[in-house]
C-alpha positions in Angstrom: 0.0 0.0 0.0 0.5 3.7 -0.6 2.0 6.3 1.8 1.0 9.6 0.9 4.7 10.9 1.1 6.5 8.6 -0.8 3.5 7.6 -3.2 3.6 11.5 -4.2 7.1 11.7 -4.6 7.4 8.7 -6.7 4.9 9.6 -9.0 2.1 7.6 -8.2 -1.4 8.6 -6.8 -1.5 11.3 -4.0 -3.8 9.8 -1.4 -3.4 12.5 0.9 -6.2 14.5 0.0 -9.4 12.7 1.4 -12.7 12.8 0.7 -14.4 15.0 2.5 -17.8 15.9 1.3 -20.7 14.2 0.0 -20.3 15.5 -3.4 -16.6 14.1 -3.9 -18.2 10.7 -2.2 -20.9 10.6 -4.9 -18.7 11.5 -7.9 -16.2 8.5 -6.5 -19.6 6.2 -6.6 -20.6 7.3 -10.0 -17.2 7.9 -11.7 -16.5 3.9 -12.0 -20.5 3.2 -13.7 -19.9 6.1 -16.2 -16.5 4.7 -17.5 -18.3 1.4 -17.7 -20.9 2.5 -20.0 -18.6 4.8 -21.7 -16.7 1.4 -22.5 -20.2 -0.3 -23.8 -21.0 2.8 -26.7 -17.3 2.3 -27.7 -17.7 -1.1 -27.5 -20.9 -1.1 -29.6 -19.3 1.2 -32.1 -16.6 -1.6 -33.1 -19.1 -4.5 -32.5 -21.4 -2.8 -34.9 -18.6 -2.3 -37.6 -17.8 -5.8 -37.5 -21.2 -7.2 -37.9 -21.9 -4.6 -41.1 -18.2 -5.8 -42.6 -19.0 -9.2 -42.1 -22.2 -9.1 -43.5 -20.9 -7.4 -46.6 -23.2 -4.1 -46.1 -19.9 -2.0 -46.0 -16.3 -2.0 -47.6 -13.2 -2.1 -45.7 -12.2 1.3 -46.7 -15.8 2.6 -45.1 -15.3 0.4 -42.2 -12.2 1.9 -41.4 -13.6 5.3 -42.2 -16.6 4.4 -39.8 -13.7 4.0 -37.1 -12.1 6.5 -37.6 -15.2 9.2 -37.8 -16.1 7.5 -34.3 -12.3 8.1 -33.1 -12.1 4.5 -32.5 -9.8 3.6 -35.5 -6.7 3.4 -32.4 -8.6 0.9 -30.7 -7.9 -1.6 -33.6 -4.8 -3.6 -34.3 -5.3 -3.5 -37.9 -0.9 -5.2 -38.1 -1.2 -8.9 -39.2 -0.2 -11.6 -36.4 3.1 -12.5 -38.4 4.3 -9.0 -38.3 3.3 -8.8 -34.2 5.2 -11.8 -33.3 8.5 -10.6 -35.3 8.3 -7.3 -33.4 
């Protein structure tokens, strides 16, 4: 676990500052839900890509534009396996 002083100093978290008021608390309590179902849209995004590629409805020049347009085109390992296991 963490100290404060030498968590700060190394560059980790700062735990020093503690939560104090209800609205902090509740932001804490919320913050981990909303980067869930921020995950899920993304998520969607590439799942929904796939399915249109797949089912012929879109090229793979639009399906990479599609990914791109949603800022999702990082997200994708688009290098072939051969090339990944040389690196």
């Amino acid at each position: 676990m963490y100290s404060s002083d030498s968590a700060a100093s190394s560059g980790g978290p700062n735990l020093s500052h503690q939560v104090d008021t209800d609205g902090e608390r509740k932001l804490l309590l919320h913050a981990p839900r909303i980067a869930r179902r921020q995950f899920q849209i993304e998520l969607n995004v590439i799942d929904s890509v796939g399915v249109a590629f797949r089912g012929g409805m879109i090229a793979p020049d639009e399906a990479l534009a599609w990914l791109h347009d949603e800022g999702m085109l990082d997200c994708v390992d688009l290098e072939p396996a051969e090339q990944r296991e040389a690196a």
